[in-house]
N, C-alpha and C positions, 0 to 999 in steps of 0.2 A: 361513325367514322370506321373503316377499314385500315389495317395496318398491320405490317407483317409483325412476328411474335420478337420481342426481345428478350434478354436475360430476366431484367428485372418482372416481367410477365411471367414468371413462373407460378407464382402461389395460387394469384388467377386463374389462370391456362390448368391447374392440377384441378381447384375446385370446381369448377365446368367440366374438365372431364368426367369428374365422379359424377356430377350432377348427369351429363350425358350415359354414361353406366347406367345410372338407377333408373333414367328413363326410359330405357330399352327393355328394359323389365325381363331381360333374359336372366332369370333366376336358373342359382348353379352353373353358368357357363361364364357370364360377367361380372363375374366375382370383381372389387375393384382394389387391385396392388399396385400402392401409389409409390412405394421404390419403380417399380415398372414400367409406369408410366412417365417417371423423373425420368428415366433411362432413355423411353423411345422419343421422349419430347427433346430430350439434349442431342440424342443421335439423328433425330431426324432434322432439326434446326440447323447441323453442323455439316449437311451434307447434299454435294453438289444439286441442282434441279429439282430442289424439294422446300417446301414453306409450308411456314402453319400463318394462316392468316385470323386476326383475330378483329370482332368484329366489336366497337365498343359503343356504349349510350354515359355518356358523361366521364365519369373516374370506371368505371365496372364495365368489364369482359363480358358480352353476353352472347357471342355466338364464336364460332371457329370453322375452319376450316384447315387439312390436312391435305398437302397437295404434292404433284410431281409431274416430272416432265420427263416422257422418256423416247426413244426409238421404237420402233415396233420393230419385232423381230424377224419380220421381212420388210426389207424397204428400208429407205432414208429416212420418214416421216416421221414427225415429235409427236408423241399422243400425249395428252394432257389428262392426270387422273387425279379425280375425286376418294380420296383414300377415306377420310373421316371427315362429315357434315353434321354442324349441331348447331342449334340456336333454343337456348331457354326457353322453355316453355311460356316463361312470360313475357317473353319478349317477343312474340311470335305471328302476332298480329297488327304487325306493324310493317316492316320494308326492311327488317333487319334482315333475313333470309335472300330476301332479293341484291338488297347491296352486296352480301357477302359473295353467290354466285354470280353477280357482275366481277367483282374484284377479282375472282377464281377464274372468269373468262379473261379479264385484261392479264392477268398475270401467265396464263396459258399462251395469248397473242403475243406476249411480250417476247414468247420464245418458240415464237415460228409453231407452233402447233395446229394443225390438222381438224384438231379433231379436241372435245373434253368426253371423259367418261365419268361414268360414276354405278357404282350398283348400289341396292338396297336390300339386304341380309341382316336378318338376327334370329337367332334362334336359343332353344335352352339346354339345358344339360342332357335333356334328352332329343335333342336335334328337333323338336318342333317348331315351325317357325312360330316367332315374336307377333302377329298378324298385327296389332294396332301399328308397331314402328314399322310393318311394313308396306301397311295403307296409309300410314302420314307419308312415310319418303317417297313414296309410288305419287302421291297427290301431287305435291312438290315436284320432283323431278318432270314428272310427266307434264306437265304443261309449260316447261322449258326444254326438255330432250326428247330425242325419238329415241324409241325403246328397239334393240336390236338385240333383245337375248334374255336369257336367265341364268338364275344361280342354282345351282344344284350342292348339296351336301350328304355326306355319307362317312359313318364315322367308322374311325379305325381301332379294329379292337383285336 
């Protein structure tokens, strides 16, 4: 079952996070500071054209999504974006992934959107990318999106 995040979803929603942290395995860059993540999950819940949808298998949280709906900066059109995608590792060979990015398409439709996006970035403290989380997301997205671009990173020092 999908369903958007509530209050009481907090404890859940923090342990998945970290769980999604450590599996990105960007050592030194994703560090995990769970005041921080209290913070962006309360502000991002609380504010207009934006959801965390959270994806469940009985009593337990075991995927999420992070979303929003916004204007493109030229034009009328509502794009719909994939901010943060994660489903448990052990949950992962099942249709938990696929229900969640249905849910993240109906939720995008629901508000006239165009279009959904989403990238696939992680890198480490030394800007290398992450390559396994970047060839799980790449596998994943790719055989539901057309790929229209890349990510580039460069650090500021």
């Amino acid at each position: 079952m999908i369903k958007p995040f509530e209050v009481e979803d907090t404890n859940q929603l923090i342990e998945l996070l970290e769980a999604n942290a450590q599996d990105a395995m960007a050592q030194g860059f994703a560090e995990y500071d769970i005041d921080r993540i209290i913070t962006m999950v309360k502000g991002f819940a609380n504010m207009p054209n934006r959801d965390i949808l959270c994806a469940w298998r009985g009593s337990q949280i075991v995927g999420h999504a992070i979303i929003s709906a916004h204007k493109k900066a030229w034009g009328n059109d509502m794009l719909g974006d994939i901010h943060i995608f994660f489903v448990h590792p052990d949950h992962r060979n099942g249709f938990v992934a696929k229900d969640l990015f249905d849910a993240c398409y109906s939720w995008f439709r629901q508000r006239d959107c165009v279009c959904m996006m989403s990238s696939v970035q992680a890198w480490d403290k030394n800007f290398d990318p992450c390559e396994r989380w970047i060839e799980n997301g790449e596998a994943f997205f790719g055989k539901l999106m057309q790929p229209v671009g890349t990510c580039y990173v460069k650090e500021i020092v």
